[in-house]
N, C-alpha and C positions, 0 to 999 in steps of 0.2 A: 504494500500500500504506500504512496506517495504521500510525504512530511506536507502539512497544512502549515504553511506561512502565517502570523498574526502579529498584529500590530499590540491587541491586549489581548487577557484572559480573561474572562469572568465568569463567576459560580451563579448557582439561581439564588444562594441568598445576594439580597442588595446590599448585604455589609462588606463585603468582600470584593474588591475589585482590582486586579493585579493588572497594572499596566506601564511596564517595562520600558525601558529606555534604549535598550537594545532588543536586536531583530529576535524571535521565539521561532522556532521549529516545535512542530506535537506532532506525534507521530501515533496514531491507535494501533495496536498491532496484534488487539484483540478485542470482544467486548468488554473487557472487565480491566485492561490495560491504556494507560497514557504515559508515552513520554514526553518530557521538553527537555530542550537545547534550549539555554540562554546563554549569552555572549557575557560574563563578568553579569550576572545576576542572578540569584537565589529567591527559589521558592518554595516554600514547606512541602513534605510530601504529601500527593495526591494520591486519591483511589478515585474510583468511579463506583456511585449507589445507583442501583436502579429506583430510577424517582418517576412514575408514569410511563408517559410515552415513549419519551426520551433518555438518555444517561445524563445524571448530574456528576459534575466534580465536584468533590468535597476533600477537605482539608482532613488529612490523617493526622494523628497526635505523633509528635516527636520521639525517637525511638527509646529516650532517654526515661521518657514517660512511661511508656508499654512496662520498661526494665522496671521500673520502679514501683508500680500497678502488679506484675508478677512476684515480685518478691512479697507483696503486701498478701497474694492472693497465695502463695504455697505457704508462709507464715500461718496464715489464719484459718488454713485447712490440713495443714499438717501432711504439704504434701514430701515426699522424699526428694531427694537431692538426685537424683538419677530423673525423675519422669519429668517429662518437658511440659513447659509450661509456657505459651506463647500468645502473641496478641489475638491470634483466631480461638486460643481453648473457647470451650463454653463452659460458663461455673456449672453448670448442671453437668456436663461429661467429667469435670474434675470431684466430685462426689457433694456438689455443692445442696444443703436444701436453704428453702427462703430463710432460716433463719441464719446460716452462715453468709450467706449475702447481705442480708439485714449487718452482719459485723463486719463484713469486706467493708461496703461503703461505711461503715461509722470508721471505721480505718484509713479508709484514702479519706476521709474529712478530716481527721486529727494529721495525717503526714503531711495533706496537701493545703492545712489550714483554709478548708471550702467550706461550704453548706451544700447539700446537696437537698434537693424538692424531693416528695417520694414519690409522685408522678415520674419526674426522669430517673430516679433507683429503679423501679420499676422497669422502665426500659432497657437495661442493661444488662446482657446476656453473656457476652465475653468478655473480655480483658480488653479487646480494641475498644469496644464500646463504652470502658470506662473510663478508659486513658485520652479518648476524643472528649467527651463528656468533661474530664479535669483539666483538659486544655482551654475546655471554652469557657468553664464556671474562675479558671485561674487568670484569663486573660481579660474579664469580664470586670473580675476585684479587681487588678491591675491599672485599668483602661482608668 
């Protein structure tokens, strides 16, 4: 497939809007894949959600985060030091029930000094899902 040229990027949320100074190459090289090429500029890393009709890009949490999120989540389930534990697990495939979730997130709100809603606890099935979620509740206090 041939690299899409763009002048910007933009996500479906209206908060986000990346537009570059230098030329961007995206290259799809799958449905569930995006590259970019920027020239001396940096962008957080992307995935692609399926959002309706179309594919959105959204913003993945930093991998620093994911790492930090895992170590919170084999802590508090007591998992062993051998079985992996990564940004796709799901707290339910790692022997999770709602009430060890219920102490994940009171965990990642005391390391990551957040508040967390329980509508978005709720939403939160894997480790990416939580470590996006504490990027956005982190950059939220921050802003």
């Amino acid at each position: 497939m041939a690299p899409i040229a763009a002048a910007s990027l933009s996500t479906v949320s209206p908060s986000l809007s990346l537009n570059p100074t230098r030329a961007v190459t995206c290259r799809i090289s799958s449905p569930n894949t995006v590259s970019l090429s920027v020239t001396r500029c940096s962008f957080p890393s992307l995935r692609l959600r399926r959002g309706g009709p179309a594919y959105r890009v959204s913003c993945a949490a930093k991998s620093e985060t994911v790492d930090r999120v895992c170590e919170i989540v084999r802590k508090q389930l007591a998992i062993a030091e051998g079985t992996p534990v990564t940004g796709e697990s799901k707290f339910s495939a790692l022997g999770a029930d709602s009430l060890d979730t219920v102490e994940i997130v009171m965990g990642l709100e005391e390391e990551f000094e957040i508040s967390v809603e329980e509508e978005s606890a709720q939403s939160i099935t894997t480790v990416q899902d939580a470590a996006d979620l504490i990027e956005e509740l982190v950059n939220k206090k921050n802003a």
